[in-house]
C-alpha positions as CSV (number, residue, x, y, z in Angstrom):
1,X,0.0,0.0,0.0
2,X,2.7,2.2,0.6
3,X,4.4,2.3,-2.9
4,X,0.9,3.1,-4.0
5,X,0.9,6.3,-1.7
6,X,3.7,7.3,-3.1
7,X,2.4,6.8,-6.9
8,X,-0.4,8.9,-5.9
9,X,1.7,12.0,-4.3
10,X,4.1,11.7,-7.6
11,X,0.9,12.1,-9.5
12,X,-1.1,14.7,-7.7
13,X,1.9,16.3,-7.3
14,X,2.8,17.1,-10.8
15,X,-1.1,17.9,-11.0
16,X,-0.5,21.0,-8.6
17,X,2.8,21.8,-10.4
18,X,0.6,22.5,-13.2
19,X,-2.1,24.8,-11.5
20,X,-1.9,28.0,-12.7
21,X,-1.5,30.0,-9.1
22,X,0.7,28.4,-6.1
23,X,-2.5,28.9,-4.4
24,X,-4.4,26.5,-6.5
25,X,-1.3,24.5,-6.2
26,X,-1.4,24.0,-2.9
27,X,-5.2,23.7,-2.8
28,X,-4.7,20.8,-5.3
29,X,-2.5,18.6,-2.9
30,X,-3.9,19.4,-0.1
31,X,-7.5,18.2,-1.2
32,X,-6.4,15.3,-3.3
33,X,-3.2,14.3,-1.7
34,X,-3.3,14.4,2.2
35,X,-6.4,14.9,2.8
36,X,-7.2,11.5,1.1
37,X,-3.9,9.5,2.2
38,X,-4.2,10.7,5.4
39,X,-8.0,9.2,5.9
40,X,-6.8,6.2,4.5
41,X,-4.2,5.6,6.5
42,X,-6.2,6.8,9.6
43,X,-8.9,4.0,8.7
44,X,-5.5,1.4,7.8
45,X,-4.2,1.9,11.6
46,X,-7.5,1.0,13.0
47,X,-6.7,-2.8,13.8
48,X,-3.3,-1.4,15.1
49,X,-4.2,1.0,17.6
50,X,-6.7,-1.3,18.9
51,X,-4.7,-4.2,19.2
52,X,-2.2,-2.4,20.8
53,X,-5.1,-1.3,23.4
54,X,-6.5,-4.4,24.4
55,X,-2.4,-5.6,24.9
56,X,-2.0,-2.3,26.8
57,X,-4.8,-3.3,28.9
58,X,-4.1,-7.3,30.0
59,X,-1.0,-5.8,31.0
60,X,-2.4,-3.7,33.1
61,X,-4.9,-6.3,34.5
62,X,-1.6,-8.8,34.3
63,X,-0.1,-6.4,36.8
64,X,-2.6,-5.5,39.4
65,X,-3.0,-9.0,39.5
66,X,0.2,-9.9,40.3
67,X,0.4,-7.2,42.6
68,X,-2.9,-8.4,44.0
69,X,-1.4,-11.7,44.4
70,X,1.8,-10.7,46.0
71,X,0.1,-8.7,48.9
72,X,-0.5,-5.1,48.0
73,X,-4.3,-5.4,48.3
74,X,-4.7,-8.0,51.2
75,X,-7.3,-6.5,54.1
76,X,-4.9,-6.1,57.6
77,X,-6.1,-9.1,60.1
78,X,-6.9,-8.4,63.6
């Protein structure tokens, strides 16, 4: 997917070198170049982020449990 991206700044990037104002230059890539790429690779990171999440969370359970386990949360006896 990446070499794709890449195609597709090349491309629209020649298309804004060929605008007739920087201004519509600029416009140009911005609405067909990052605006795009950047939505797609915002909706490609999905699985990631949440993956890395739920992993983020067991170890968090992981260690209260172990902390649990090891005494920290044990009520004082009288």
């Amino acid at each position: 997917m990446l070499i794709v991206a890449i195609a597709w700044i090349y491309v629209v990037g020649l298309m804004a070198l060929t605008e007739p104002t920087v201004v519509a230059g600029i416009v140009t890539f911005l609405f067909y170049c990052v605006v795009p790429l950047g939505i797609l690779f915002y909706l490609a990171g999905s699985r990631k982020r949440k993956a890395r999440r739920v992993a983020q969370e067991q170890a968090a359970h992981a260690a209260r449990m172990a902390a649990r386990e090891a005494g920290g949360d044990q009520p004082a006896k009288d």
